[in-house]
ZAZA-441144 format. One line per 4 residues: number of its first residue (from 1); their letters; for each residue x, y, z of N, C-alpha, C. Coordinates in steps of 0.001 Angstrom, whole numbers, padded with zeros to 6 digits. Layout:
! residues N
NUM = A = X Y Z X Y Z X Y Z | ...
This chain:
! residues 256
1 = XXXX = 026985 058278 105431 027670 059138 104462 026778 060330 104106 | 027605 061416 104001 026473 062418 103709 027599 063332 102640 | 027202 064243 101618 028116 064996 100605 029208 065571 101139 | 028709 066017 101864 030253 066918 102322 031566 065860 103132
5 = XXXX = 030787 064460 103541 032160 063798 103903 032741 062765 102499 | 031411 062756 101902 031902 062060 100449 033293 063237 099637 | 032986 064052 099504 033785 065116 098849 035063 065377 099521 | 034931 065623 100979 036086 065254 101502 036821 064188 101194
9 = XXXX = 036497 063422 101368 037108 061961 100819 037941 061658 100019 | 036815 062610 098860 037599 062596 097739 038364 063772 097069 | 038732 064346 098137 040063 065320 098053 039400 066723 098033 | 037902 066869 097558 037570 068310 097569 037891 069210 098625
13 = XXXX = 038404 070162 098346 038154 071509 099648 038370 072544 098334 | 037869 073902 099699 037248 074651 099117 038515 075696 098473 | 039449 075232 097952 040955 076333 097672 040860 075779 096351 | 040053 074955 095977 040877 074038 094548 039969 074504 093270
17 = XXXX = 039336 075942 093575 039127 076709 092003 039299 078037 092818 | 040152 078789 091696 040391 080486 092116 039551 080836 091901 | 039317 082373 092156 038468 083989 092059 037601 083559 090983 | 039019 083882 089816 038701 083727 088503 037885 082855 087987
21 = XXXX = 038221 081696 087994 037458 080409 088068 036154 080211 088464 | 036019 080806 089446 034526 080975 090035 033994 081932 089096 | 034552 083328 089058 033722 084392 088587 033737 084013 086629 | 034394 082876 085665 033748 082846 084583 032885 081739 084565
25 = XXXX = 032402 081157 085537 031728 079799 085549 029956 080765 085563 | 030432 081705 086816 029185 082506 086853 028511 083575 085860 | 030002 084135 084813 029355 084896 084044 029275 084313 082974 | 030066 083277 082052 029932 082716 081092 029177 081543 080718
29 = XXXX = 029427 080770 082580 028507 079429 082294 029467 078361 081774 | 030696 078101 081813 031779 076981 081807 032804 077560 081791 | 033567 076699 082191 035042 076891 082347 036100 075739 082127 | 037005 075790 081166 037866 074653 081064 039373 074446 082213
33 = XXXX = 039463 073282 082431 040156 072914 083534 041162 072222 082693 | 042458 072086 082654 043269 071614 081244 044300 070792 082193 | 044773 069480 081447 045652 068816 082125 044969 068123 083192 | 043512 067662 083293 043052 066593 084025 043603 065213 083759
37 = XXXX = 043446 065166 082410 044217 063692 081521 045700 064080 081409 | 046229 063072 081573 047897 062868 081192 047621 062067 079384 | 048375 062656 078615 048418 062016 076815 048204 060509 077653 | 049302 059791 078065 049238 058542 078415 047258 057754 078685
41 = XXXX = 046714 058557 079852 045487 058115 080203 044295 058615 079058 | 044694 059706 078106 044343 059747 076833 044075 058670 075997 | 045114 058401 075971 045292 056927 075146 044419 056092 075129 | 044584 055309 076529 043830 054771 076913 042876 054500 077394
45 = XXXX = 041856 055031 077214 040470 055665 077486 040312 056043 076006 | 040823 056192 075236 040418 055849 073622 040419 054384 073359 | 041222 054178 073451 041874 052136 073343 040281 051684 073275 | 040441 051866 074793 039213 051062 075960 038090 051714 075036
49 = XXXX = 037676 052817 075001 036205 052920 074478 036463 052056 072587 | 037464 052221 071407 037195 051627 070796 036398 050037 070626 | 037455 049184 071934 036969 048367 072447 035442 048064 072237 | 035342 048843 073312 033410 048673 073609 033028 049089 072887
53 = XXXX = 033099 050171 071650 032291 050374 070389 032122 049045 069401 | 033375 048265 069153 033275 047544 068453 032330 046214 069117 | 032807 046015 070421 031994 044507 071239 030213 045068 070867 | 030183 046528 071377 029092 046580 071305 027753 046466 070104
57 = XXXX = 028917 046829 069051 027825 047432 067761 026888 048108 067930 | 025975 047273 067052 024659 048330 067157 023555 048712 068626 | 024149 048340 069242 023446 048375 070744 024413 049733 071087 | 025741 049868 071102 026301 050857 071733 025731 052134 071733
61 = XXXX = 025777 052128 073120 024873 053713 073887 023451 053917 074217 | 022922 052474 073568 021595 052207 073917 021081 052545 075017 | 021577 052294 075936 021581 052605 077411 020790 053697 077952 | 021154 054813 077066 020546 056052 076990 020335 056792 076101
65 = XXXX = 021268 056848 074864 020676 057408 073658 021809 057099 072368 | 021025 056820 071152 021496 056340 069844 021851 057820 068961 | 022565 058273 068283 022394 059518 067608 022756 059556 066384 | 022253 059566 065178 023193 059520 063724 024228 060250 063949
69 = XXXX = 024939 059923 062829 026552 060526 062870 027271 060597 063813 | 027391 059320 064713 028078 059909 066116 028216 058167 066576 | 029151 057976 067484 029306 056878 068082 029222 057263 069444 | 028497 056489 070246 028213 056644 071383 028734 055362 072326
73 = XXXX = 028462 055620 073681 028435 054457 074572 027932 054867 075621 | 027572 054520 076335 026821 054503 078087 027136 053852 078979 | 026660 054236 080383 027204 053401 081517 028311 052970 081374 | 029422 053694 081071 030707 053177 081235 031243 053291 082655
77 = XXXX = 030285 053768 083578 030794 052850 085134 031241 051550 085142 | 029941 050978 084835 030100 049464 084657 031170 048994 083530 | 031701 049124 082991 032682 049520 082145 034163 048782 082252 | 034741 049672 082672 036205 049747 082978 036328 050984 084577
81 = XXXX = 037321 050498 085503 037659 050978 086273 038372 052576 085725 | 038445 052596 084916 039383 053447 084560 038352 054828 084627 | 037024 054723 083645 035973 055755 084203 035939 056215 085276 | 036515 055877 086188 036293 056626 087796 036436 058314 087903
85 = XXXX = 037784 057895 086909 037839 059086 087553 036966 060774 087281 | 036009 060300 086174 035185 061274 085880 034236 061285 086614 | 034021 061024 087808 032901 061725 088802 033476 061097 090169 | 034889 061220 090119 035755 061745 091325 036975 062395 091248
89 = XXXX = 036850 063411 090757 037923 063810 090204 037781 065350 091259 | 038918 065872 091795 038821 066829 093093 038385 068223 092211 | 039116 068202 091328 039089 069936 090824 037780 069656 089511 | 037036 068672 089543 035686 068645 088398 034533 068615 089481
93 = XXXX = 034725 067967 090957 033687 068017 091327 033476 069145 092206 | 034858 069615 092193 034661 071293 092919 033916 072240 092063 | 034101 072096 090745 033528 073247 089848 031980 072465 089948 | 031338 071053 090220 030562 071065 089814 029564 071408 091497
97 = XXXX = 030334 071198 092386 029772 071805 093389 029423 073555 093423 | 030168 073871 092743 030142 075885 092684 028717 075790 092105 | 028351 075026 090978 027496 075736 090588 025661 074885 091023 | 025804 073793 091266 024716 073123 091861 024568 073168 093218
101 = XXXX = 025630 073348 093982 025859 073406 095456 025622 072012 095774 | 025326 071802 097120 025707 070466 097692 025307 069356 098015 | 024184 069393 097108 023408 068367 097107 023107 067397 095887 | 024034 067216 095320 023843 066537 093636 024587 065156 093726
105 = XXXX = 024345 064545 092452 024580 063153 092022 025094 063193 090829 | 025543 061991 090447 026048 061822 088484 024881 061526 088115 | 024264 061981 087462 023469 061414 086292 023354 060279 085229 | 024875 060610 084690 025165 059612 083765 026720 059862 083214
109 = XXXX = 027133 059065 082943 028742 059112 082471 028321 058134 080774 | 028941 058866 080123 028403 058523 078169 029523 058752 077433 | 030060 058562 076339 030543 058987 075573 029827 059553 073830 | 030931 060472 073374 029864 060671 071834 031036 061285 071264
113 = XXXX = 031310 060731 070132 031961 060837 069091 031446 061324 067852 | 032057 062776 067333 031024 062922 066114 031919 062739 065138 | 031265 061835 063792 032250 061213 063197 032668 062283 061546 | 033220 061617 060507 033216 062759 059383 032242 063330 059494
117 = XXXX = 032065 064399 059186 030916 064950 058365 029601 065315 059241 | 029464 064763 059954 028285 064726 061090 028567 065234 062194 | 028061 065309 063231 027820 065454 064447 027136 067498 064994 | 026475 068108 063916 026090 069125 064083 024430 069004 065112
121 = XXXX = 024324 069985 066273 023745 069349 066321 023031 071045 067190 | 021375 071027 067213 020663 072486 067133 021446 072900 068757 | 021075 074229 069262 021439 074652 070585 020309 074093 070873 | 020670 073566 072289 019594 073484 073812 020525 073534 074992
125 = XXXX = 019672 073460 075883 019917 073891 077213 019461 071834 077205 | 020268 071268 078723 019772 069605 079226 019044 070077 080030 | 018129 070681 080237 016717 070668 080998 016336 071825 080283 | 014389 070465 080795 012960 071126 079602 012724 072299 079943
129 = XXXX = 013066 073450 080943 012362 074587 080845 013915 075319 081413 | 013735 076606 081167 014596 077968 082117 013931 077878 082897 | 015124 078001 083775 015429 078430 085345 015726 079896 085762 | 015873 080279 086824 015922 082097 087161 017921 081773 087620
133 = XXXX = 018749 083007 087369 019828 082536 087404 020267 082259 088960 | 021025 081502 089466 021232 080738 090465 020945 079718 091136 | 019613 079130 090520 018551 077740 090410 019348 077279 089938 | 020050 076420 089834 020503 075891 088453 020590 074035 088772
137 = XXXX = 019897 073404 088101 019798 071621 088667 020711 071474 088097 | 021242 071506 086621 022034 070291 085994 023165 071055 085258 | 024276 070401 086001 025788 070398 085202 026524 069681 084853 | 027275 070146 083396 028191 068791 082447 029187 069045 082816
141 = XXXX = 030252 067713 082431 031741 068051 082370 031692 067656 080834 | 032818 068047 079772 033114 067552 078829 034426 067062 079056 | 035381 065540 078298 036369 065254 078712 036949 065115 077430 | 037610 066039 076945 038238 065967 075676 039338 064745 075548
145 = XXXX = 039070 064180 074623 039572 062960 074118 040071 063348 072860 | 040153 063933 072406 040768 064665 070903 041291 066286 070900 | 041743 066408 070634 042098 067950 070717 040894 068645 070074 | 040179 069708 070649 039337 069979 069988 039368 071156 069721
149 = XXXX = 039117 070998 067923 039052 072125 066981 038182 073287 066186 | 038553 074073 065621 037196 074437 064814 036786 074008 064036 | 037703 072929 063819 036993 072052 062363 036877 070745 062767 | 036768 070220 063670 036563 068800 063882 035229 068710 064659
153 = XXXX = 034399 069456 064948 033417 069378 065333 032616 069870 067022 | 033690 070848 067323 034023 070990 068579 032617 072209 069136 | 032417 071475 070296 031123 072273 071208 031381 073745 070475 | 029826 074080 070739 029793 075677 070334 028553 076023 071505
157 = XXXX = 028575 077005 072281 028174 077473 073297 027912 078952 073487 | 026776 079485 073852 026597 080609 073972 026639 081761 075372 | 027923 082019 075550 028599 082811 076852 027546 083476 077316 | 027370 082874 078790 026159 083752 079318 024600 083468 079220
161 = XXXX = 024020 082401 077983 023011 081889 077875 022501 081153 078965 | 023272 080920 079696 022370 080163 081602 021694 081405 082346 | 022216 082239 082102 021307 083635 082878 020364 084425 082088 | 019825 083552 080701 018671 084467 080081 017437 084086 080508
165 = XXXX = 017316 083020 081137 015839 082823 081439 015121 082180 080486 | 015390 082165 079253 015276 081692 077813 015416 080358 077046 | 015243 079441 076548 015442 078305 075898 015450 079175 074073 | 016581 078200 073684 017229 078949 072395 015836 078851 071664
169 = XXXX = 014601 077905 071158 013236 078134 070512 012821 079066 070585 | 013069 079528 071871 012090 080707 072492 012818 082421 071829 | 013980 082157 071464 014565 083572 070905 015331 083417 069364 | 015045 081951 068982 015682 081987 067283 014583 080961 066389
173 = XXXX = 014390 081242 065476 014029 080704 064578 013594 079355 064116 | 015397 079438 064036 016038 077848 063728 017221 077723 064995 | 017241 076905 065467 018504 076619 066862 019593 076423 065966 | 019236 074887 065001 020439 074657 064361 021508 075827 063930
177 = XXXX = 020270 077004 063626 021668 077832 062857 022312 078418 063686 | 023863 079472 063129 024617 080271 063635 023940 080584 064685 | 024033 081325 065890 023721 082270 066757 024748 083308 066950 | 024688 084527 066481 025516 085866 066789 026953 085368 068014
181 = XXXX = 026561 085175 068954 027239 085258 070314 027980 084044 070465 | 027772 082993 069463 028389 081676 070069 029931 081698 069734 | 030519 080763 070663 031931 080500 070234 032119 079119 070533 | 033198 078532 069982 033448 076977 070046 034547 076483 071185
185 = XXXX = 034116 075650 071818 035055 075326 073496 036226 074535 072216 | 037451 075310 072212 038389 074186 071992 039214 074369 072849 | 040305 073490 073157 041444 072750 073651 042065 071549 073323 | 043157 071362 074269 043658 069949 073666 043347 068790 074356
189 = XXXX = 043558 067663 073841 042829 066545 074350 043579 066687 076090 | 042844 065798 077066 042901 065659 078340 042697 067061 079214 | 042139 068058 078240 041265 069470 079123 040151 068846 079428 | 038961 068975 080705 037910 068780 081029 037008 070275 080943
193 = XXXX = 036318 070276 080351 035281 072050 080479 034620 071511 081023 | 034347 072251 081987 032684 072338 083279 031969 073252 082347 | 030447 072879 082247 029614 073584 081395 028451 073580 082413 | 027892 074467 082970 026374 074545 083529 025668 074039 082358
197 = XXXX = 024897 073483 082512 024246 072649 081413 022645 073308 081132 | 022572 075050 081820 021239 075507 081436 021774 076320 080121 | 023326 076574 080451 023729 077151 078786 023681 076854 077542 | 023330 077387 076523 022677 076831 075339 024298 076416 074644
201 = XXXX = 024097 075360 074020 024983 074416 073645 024589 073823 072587 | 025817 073189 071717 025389 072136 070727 026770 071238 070294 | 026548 070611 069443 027709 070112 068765 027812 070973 067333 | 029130 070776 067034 029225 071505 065429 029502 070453 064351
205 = XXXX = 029699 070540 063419 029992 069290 062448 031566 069115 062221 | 031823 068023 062101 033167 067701 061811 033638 067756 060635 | 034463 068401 060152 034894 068849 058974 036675 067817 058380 | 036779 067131 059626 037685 066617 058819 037781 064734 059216
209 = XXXX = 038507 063978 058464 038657 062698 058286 038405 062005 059565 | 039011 062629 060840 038538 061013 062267 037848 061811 063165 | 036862 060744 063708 036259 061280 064908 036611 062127 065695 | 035956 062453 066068 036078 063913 067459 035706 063400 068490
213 = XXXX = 036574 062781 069511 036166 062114 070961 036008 062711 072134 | 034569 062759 072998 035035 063411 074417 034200 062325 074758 | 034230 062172 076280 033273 061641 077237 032922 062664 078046 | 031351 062975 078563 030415 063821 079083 029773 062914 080572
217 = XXXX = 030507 063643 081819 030081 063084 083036 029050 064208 083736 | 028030 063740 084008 026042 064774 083906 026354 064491 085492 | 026126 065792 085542 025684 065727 087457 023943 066616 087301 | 022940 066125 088080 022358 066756 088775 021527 066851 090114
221 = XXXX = 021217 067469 090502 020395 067820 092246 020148 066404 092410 | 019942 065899 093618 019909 064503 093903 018480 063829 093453 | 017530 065290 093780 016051 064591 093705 015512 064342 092501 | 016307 065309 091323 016140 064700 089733 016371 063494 089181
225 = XXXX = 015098 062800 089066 015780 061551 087717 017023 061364 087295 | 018135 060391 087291 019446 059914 086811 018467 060185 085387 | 019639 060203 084678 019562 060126 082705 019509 059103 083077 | 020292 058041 083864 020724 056332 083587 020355 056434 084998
229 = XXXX = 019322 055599 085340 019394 054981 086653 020500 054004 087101 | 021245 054957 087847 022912 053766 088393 022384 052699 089402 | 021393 052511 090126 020741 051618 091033 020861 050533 089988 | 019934 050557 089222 019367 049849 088101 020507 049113 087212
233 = XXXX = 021579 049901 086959 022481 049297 086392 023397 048521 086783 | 023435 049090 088315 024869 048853 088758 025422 047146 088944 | 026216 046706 088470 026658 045278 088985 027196 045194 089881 | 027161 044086 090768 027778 043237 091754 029589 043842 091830
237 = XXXX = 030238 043617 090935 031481 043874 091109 031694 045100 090913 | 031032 046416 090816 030962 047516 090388 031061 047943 091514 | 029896 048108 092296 029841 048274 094089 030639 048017 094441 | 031545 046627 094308 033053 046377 095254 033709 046977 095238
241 = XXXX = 033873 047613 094152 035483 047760 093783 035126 049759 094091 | 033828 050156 094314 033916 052027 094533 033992 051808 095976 | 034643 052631 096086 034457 053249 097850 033062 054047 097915 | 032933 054183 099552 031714 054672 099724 031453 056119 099331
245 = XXXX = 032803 056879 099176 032320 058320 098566 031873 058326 097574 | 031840 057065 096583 031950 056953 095072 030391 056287 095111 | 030293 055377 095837 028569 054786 096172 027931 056268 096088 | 028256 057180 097208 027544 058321 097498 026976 059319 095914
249 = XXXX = 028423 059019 095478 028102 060601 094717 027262 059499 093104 | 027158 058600 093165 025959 057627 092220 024713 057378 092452 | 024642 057478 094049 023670 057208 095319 023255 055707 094582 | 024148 054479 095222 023576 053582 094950 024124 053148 096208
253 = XXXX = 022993 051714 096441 023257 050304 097502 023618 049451 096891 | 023933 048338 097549 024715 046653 097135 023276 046319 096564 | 023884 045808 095406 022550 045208 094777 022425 043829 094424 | 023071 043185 095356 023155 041986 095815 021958 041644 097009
């Protein structure tokens, strides 16, 4: 197996993002893709993660990271079958091929919920230093699970911040605060935004009564560290049940 027959596989070719599409991924640094989720698979993929918040308690998201004001979970590969489809999905892994090119992996598949009142959170870039623009190792998907608003706590992102060369420390003050240029990714639940993940980003605070749900599927370059080592995690019945494009793009073996 090698990427380009994994991707084939899994439905990629090269028609399935326009002009456009390409050219705001490159000048803005994300782009939302709307109508990945059907309300129905909405649903359920809320259901299912309540589920595992509650089985889990205080362990949930341990996996990889705990955060006040926020409910998390991890490795939801191992999970439910139903996760699949966030790191095989034809028109998410096309955008995430545009901008890493053709040699990358998932990182990690997580969820994070920011709950009342909480979930504000400073700008950064997911990798420790700037890059020169077109380097670029690591890209997010966000998978809106809530309609997301200006008041419920919805990403705020700074258009164009992947091509400064810059980490937000390095040109503000305070990250947490305002930044001039930012604007907030909303849409309605079952939009996916592709975000180059050198763009400075954050969460905002939730301003009203229920959680704000997305799940976040991390791709980067193959030779970078997983966030979650999937080798490490992966179970026995996990491996069965992916096909080999799906082994590929985790890069795991039978771990049996």
């Amino acid at each position: 197996m090698d990427m380009a027959t994994a991707l084939s596989d899994l439905g990629v070719t090269g028609d399935l993002l326009t002009d456009p599409e390409r050219d705001q991924l490159d000048r803005d640094g994300f782009l939302p893709l709307e109508d990945v989720l059907t309300p129905e698979e909405v649903y359920a993929v809320n259901q299912r993660m309540a589920e595992l918040t509650a089985a889990e308690g205080e362990r949930a998201g341990l996996e990889v990271h705990q955060e006040q004001g926020t409910d998390r979970l991890a490795d939801l590969i191992n999970k439910d079958p139903m996760f699949e489809v966030c790191f095989s999905h034809p028109r998410v892994l096309a955008a995430i091929r545009y901008v890493l090119g053709p040699s990358f992996r998932l990182s990690s598949l997580n969820s994070r919920a920011a709950l009342p009142g909480q979930g504000h959170q400073s700008l950064h870039a997911d990798f420790d230093h700037p890059v020169d623009p077109g380097e670029y190792e690591v890209c997010n998907s966000i998978w809106l699970l809530d309609d997301f608003t200006p008041d419920n706590g919805a990403t705020r992102v700074v258009p164009g911040s992947h091509r400064r060369g810059t980490m937000p420390a390095d040109e503000m003050p305070d990250p947490a605060a305002t930044h001039p240029d930012q604007i907030q990714l909303t849409g309605k639940a079952g939009t996916v935004v592709i975000f180059n993940s050198h763009l400075w980003h954050g969460g905002t605070q939730n301003h009203t009564t229920r959680p704000r749900r997305a799940m976040h599927s991390y791709f980067a370059l193959r030779h970078l560290p997983q966030q979650l080592n999937q080798q490490e995690y992966l179970r026995a019945d996990t491996y069965q049940r992916l096909t080999p494009a799906q082994r590929y793009l985790l890069d795991v073996t039978d771990p049996s």
